[in-house]
PDB file with one MODEL, atoms N, CA, C and O in Angstrom:
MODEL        1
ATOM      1  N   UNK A   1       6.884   3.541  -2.542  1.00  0.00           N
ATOM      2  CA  UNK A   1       8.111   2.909  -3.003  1.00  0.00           C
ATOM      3  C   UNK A   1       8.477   1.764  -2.063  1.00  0.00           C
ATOM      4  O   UNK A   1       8.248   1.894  -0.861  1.00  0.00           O
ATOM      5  N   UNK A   2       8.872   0.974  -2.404  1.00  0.00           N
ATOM      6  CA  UNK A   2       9.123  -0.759  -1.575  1.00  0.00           C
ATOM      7  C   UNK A   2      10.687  -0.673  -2.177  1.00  0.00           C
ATOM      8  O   UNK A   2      11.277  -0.546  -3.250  1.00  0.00           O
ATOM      9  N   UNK A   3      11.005  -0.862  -0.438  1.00  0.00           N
ATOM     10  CA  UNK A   3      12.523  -0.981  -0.489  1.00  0.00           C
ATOM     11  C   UNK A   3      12.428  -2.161   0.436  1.00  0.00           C
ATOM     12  O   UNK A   3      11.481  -2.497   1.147  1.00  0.00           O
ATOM     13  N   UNK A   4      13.933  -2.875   0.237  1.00  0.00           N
ATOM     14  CA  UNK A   4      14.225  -3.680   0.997  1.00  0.00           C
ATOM     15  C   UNK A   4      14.356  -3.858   2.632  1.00  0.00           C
ATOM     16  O   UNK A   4      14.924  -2.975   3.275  1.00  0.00           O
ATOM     17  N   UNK A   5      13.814  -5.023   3.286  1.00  0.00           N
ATOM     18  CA  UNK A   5      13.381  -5.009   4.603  1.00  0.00           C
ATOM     19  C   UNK A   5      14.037  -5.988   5.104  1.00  0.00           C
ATOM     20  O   UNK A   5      14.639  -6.854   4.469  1.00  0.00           O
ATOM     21  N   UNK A   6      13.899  -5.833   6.836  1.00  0.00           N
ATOM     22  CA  UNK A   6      14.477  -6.976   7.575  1.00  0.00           C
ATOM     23  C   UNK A   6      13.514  -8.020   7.339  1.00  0.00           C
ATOM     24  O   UNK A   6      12.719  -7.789   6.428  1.00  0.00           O
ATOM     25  N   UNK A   7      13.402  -9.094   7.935  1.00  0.00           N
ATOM     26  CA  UNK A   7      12.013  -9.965   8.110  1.00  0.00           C
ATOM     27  C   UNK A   7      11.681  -9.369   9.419  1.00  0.00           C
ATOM     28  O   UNK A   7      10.537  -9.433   9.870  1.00  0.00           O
ATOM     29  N   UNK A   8      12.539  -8.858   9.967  1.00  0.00           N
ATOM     30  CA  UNK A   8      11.230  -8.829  11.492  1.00  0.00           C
ATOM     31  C   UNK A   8      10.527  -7.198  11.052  1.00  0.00           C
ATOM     32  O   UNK A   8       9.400  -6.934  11.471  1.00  0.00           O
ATOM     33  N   UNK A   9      11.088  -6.445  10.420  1.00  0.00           N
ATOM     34  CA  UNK A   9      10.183  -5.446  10.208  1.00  0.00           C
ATOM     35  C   UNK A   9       9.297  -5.477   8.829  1.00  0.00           C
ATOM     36  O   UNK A   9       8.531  -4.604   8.422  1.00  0.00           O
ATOM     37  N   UNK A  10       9.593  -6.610   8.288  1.00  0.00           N
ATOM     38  CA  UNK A  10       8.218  -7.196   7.418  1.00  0.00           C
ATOM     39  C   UNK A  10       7.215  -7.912   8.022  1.00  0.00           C
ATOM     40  O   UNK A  10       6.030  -7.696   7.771  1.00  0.00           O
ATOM     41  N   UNK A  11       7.640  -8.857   8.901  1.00  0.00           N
ATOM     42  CA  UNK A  11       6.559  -9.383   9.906  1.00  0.00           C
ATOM     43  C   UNK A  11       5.755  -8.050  10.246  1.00  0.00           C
ATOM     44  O   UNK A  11       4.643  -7.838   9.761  1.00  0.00           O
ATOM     45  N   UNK A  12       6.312  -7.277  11.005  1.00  0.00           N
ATOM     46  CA  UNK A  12       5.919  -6.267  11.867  1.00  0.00           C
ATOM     47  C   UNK A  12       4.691  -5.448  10.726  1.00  0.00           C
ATOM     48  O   UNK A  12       3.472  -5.513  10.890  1.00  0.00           O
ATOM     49  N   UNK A  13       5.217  -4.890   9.873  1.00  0.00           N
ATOM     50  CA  UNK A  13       4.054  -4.072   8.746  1.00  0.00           C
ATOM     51  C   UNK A  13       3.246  -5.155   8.484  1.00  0.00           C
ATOM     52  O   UNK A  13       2.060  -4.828   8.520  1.00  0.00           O
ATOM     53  N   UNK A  14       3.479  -6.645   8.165  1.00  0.00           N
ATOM     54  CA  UNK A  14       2.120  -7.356   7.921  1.00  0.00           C
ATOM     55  C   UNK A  14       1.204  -7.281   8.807  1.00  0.00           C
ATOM     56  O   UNK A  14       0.019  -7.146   8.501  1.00  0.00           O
ATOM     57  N   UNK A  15       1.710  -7.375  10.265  1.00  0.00           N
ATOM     58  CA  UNK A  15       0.931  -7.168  11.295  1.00  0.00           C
ATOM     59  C   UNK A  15      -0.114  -5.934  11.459  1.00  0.00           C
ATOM     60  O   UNK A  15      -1.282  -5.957  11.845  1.00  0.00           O
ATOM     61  N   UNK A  16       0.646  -4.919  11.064  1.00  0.00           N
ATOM     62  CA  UNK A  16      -0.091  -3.963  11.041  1.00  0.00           C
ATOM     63  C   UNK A  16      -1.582  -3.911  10.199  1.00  0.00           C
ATOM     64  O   UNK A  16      -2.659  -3.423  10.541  1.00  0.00           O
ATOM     65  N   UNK A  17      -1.072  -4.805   8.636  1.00  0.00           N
ATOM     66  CA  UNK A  17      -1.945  -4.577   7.884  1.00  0.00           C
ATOM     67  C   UNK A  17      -3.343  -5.767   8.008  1.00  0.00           C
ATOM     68  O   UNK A  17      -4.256  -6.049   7.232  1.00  0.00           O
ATOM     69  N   UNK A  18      -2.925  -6.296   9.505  1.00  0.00           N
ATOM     70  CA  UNK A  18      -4.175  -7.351   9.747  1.00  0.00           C
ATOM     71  C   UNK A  18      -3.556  -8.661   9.464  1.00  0.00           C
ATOM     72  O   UNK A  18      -4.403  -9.369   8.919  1.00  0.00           O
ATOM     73  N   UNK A  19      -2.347  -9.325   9.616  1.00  0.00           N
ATOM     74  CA  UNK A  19      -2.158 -10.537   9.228  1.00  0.00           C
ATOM     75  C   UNK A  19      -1.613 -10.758  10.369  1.00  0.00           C
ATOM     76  O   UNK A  19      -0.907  -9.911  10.916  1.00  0.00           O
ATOM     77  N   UNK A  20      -1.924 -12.196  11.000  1.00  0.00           N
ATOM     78  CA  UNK A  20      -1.622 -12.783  11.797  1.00  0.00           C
ATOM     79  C   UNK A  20      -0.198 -13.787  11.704  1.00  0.00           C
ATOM     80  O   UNK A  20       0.190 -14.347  10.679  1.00  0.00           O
ATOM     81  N   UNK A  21       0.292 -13.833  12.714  1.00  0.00           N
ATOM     82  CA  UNK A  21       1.666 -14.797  12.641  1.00  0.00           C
ATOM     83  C   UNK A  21       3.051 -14.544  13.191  1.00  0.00           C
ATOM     84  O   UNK A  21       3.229 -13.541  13.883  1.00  0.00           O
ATOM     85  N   UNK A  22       3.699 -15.088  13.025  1.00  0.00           N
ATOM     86  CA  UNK A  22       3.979 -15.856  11.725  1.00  0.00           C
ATOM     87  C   UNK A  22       3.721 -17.523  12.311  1.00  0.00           C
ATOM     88  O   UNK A  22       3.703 -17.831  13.502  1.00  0.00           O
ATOM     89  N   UNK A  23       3.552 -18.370  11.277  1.00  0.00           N
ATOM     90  CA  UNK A  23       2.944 -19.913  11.703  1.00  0.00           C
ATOM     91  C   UNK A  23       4.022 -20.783  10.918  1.00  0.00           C
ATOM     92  O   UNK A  23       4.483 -20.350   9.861  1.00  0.00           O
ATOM     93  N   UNK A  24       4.244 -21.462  11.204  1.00  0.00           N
ATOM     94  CA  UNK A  24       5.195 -22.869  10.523  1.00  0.00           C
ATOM     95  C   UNK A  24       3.754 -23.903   9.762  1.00  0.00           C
ATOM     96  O   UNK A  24       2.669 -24.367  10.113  1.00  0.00           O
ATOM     97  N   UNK A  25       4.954 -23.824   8.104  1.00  0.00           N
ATOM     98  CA  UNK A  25       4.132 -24.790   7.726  1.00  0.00           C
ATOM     99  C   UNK A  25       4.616 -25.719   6.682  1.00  0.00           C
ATOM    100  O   UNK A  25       4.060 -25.935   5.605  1.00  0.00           O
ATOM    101  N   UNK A  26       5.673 -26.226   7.105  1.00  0.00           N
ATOM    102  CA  UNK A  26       6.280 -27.019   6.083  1.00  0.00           C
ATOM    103  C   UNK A  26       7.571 -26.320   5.839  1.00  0.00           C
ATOM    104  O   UNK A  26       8.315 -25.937   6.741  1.00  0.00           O
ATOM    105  N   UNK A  27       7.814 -26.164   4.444  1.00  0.00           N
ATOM    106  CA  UNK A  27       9.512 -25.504   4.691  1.00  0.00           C
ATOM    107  C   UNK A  27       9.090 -24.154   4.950  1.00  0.00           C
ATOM    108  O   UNK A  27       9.864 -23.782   5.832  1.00  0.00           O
ATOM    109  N   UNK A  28       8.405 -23.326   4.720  1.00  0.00           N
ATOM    110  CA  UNK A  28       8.090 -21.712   4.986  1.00  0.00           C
ATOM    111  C   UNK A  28       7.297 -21.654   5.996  1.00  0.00           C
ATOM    112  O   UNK A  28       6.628 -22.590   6.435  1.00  0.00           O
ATOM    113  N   UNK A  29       7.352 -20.292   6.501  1.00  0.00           N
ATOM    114  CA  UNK A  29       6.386 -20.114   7.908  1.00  0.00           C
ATOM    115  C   UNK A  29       5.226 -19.239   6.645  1.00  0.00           C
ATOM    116  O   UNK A  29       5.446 -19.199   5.434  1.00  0.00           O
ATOM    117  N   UNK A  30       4.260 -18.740   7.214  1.00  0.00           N
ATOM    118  CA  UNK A  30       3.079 -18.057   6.624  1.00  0.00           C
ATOM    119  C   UNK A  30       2.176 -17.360   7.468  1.00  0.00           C
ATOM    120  O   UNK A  30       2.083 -17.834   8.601  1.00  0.00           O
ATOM    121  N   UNK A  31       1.431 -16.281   7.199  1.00  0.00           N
ATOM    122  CA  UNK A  31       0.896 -15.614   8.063  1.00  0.00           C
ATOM    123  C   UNK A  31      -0.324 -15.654   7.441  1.00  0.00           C
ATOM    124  O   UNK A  31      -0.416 -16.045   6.277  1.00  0.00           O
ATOM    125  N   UNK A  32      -1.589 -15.172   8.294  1.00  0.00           N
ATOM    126  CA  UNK A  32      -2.858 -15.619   7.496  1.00  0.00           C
ATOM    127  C   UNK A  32      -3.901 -14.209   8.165  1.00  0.00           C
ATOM    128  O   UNK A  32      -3.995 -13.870   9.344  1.00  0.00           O
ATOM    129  N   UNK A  33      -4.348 -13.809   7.376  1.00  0.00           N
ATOM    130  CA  UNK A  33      -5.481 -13.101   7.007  1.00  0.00           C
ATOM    131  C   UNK A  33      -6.787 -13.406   6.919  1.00  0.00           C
ATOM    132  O   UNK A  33      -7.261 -13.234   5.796  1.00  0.00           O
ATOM    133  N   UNK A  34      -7.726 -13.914   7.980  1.00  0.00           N
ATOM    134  CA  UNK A  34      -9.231 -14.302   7.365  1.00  0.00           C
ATOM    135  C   UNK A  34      -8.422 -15.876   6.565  1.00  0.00           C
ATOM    136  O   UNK A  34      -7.827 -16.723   7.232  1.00  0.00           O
ATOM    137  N   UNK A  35      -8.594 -15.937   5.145  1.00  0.00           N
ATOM    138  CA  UNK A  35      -8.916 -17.049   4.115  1.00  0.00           C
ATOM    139  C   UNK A  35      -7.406 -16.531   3.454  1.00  0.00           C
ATOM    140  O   UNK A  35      -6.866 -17.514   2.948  1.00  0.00           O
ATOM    141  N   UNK A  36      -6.919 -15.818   3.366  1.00  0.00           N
ATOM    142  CA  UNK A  36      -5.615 -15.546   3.014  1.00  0.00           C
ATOM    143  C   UNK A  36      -4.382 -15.795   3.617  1.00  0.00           C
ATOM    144  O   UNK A  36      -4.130 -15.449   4.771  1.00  0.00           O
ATOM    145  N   UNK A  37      -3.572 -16.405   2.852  1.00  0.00           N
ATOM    146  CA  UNK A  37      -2.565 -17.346   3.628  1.00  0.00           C
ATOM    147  C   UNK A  37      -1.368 -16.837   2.441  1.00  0.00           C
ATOM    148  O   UNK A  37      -1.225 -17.172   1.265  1.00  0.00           O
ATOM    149  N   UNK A  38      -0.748 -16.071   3.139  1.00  0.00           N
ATOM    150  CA  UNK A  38       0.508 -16.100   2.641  1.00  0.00           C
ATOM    151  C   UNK A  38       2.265 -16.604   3.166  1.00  0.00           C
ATOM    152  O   UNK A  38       2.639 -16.496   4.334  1.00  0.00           O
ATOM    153  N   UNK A  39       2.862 -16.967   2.406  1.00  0.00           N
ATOM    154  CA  UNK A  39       4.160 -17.665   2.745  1.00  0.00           C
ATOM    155  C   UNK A  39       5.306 -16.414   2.927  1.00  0.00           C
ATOM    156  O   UNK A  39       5.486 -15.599   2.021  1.00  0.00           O
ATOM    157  N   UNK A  40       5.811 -16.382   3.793  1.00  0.00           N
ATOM    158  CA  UNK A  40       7.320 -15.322   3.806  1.00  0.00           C
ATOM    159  C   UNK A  40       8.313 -16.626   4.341  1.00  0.00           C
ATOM    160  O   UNK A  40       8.108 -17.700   4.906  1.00  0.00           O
ATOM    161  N   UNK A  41       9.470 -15.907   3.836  1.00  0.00           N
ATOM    162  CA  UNK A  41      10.924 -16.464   3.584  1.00  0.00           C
ATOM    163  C   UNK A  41      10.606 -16.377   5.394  1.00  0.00           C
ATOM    164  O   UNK A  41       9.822 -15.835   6.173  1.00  0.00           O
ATOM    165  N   UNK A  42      12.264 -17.668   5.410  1.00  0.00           N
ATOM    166  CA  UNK A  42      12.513 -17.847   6.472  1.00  0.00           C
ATOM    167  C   UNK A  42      13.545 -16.828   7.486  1.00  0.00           C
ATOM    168  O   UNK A  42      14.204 -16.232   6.634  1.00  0.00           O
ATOM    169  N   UNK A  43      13.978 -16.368   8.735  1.00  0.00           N
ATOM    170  CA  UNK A  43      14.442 -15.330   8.774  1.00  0.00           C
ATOM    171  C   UNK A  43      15.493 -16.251   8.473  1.00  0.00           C
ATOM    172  O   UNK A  43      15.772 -17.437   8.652  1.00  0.00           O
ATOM    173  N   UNK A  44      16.113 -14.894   7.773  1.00  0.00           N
ATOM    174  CA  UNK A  44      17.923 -14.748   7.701  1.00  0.00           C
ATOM    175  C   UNK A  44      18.609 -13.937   7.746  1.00  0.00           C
ATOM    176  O   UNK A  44      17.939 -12.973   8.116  1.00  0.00           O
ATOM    177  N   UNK A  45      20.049 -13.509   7.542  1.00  0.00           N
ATOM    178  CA  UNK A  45      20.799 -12.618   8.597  1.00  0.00           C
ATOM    179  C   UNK A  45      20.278 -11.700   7.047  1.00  0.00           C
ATOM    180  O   UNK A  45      19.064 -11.763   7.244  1.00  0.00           O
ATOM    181  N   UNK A  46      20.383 -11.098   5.997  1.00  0.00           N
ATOM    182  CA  UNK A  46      20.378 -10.132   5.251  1.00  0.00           C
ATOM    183  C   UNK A  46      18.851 -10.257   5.126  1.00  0.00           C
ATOM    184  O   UNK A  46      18.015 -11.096   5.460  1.00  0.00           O
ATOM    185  N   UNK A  47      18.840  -8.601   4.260  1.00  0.00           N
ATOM    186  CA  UNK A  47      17.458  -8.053   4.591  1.00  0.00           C
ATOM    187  C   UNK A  47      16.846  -8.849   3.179  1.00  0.00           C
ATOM    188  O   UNK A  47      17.624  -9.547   2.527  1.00  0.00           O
ATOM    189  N   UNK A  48      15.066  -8.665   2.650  1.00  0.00           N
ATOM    190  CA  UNK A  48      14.437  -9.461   1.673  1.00  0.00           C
ATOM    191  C   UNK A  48      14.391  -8.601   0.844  1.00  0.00           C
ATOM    192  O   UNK A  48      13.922  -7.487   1.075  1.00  0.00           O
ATOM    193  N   UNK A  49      14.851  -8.948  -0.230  1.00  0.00           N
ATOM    194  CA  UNK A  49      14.894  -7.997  -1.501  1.00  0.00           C
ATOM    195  C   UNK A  49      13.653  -7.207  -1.767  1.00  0.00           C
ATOM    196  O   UNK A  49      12.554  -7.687  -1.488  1.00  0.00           O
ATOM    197  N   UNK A  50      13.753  -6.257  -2.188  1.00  0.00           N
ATOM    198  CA  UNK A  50      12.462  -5.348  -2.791  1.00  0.00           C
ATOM    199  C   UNK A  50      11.467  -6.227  -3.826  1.00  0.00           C
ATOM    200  O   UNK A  50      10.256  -6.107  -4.008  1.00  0.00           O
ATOM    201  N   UNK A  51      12.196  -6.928  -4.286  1.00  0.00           N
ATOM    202  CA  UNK A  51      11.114  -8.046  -5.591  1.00  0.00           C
ATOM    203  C   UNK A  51      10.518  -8.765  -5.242  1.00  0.00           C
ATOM    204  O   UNK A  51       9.422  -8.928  -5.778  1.00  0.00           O
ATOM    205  N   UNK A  52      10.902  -9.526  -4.225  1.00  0.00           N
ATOM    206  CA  UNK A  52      10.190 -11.003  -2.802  1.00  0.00           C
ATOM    207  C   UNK A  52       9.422  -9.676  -1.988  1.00  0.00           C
ATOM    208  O   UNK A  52       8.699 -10.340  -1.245  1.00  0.00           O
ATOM    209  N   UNK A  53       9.296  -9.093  -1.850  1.00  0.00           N
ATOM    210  CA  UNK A  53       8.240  -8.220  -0.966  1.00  0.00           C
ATOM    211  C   UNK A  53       7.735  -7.510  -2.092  1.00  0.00           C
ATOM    212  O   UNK A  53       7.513  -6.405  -1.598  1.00  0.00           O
ATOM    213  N   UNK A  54       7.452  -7.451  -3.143  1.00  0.00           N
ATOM    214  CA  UNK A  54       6.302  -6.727  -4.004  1.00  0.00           C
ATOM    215  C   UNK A  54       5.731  -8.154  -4.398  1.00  0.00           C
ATOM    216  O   UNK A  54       4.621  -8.224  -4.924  1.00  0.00           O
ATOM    217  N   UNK A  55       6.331  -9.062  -4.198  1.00  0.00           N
ATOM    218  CA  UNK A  55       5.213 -10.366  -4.871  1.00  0.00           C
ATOM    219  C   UNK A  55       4.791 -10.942  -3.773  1.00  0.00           C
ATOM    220  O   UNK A  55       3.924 -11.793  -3.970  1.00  0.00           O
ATOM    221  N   UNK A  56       5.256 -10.693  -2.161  1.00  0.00           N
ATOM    222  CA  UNK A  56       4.294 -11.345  -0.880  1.00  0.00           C
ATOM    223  C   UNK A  56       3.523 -10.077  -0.992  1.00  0.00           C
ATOM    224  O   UNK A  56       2.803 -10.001   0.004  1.00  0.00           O
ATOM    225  N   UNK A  57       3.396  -9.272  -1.600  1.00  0.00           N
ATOM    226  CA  UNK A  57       2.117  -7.913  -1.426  1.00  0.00           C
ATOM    227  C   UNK A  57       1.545  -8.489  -2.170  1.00  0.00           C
ATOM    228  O   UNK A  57       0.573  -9.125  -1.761  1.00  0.00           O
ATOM    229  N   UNK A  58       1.879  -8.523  -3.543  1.00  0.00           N
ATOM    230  CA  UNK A  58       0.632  -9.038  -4.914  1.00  0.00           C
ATOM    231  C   UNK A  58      -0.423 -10.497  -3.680  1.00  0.00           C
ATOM    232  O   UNK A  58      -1.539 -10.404  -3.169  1.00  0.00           O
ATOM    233  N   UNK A  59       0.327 -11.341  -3.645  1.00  0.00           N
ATOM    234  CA  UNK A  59      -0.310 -12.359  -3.228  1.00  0.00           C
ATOM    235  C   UNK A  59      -1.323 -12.090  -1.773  1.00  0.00           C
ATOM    236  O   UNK A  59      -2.412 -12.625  -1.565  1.00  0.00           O
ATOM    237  N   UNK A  60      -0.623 -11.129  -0.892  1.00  0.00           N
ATOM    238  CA  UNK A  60      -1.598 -10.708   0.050  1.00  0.00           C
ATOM    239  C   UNK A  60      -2.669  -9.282  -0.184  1.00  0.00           C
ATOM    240  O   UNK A  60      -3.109  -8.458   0.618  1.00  0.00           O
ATOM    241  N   UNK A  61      -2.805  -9.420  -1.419  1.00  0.00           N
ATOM    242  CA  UNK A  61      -4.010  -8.248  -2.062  1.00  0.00           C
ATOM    243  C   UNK A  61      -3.433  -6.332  -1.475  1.00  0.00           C
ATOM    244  O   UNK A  61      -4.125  -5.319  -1.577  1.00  0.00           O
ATOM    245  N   UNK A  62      -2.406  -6.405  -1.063  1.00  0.00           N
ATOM    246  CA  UNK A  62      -1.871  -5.336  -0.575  1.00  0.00           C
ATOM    247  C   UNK A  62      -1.228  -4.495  -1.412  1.00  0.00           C
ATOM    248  O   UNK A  62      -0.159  -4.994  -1.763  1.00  0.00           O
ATOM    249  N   UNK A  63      -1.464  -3.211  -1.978  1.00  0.00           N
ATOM    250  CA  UNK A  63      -1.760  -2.290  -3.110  1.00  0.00           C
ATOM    251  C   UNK A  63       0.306  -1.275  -2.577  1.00  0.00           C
ATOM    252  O   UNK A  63       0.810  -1.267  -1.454  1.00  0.00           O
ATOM    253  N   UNK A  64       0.827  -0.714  -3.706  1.00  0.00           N
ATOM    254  CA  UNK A  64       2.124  -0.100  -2.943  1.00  0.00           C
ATOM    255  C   UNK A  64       1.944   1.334  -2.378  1.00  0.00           C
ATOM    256  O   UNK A  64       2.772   1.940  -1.699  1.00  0.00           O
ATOM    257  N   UNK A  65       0.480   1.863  -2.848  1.00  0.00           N
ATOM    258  CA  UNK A  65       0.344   2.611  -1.668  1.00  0.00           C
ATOM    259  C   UNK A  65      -0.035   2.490  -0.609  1.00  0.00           C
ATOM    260  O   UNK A  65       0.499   3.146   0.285  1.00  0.00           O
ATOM    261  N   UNK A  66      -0.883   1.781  -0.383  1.00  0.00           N
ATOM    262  CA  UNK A  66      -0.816   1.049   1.318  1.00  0.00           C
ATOM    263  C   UNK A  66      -0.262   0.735   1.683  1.00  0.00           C
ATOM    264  O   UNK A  66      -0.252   1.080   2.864  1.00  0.00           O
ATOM    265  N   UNK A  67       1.015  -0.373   1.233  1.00  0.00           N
ATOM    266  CA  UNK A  67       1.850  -0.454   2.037  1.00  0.00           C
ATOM    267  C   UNK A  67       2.867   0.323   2.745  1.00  0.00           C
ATOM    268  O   UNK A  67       3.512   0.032   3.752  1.00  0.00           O
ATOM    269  N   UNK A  68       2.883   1.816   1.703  1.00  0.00           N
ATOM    270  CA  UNK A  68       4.018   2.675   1.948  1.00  0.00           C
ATOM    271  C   UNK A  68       3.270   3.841   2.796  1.00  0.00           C
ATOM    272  O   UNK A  68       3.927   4.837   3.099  1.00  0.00           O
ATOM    273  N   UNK A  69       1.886   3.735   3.189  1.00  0.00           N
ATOM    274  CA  UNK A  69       0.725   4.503   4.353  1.00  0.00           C
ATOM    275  C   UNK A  69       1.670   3.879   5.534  1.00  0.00           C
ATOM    276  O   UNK A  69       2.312   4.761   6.104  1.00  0.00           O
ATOM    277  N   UNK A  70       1.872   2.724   5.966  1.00  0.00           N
ATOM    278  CA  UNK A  70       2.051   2.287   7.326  1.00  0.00           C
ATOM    279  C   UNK A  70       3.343   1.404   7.500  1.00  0.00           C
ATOM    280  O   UNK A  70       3.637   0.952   8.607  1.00  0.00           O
TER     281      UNK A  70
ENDMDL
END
């Protein structure tokens, strides 16, 4: 189940799952994987909705039971 997160403890689980970062790249920062480059929101004071973190999973090939393993 994907509930809503801070950004620093979304950073933090990407990390876990092998993604490097976070990197500045224009208006969004992005973290990168090998050849996979994904964009996350910029931090801000409220947490990232559950819907913006099931579609930075879709895009970083990351399944919702894995993400909810670690």
């Amino acid at each position: 189940m994907i509930k809503n997160l801070s950004w620093r403890n979304l950073v933090r689980k990407l990390r876990k799952h092998g993604f490097d970062g976070p990197y500045s790249g224009g208006r969004h920062l992005f973290m990168a994987k090998g050849e996979v480059k994904i964009r996350i929101p910029n931090p801000h004071r409220g947490d990232i909705s559950k819907h913006l973190i099931a579609e930075i999973l879709r895009q970083a090939g990351i399944g919702f039971d894995e993400w909810g393993r670690i």
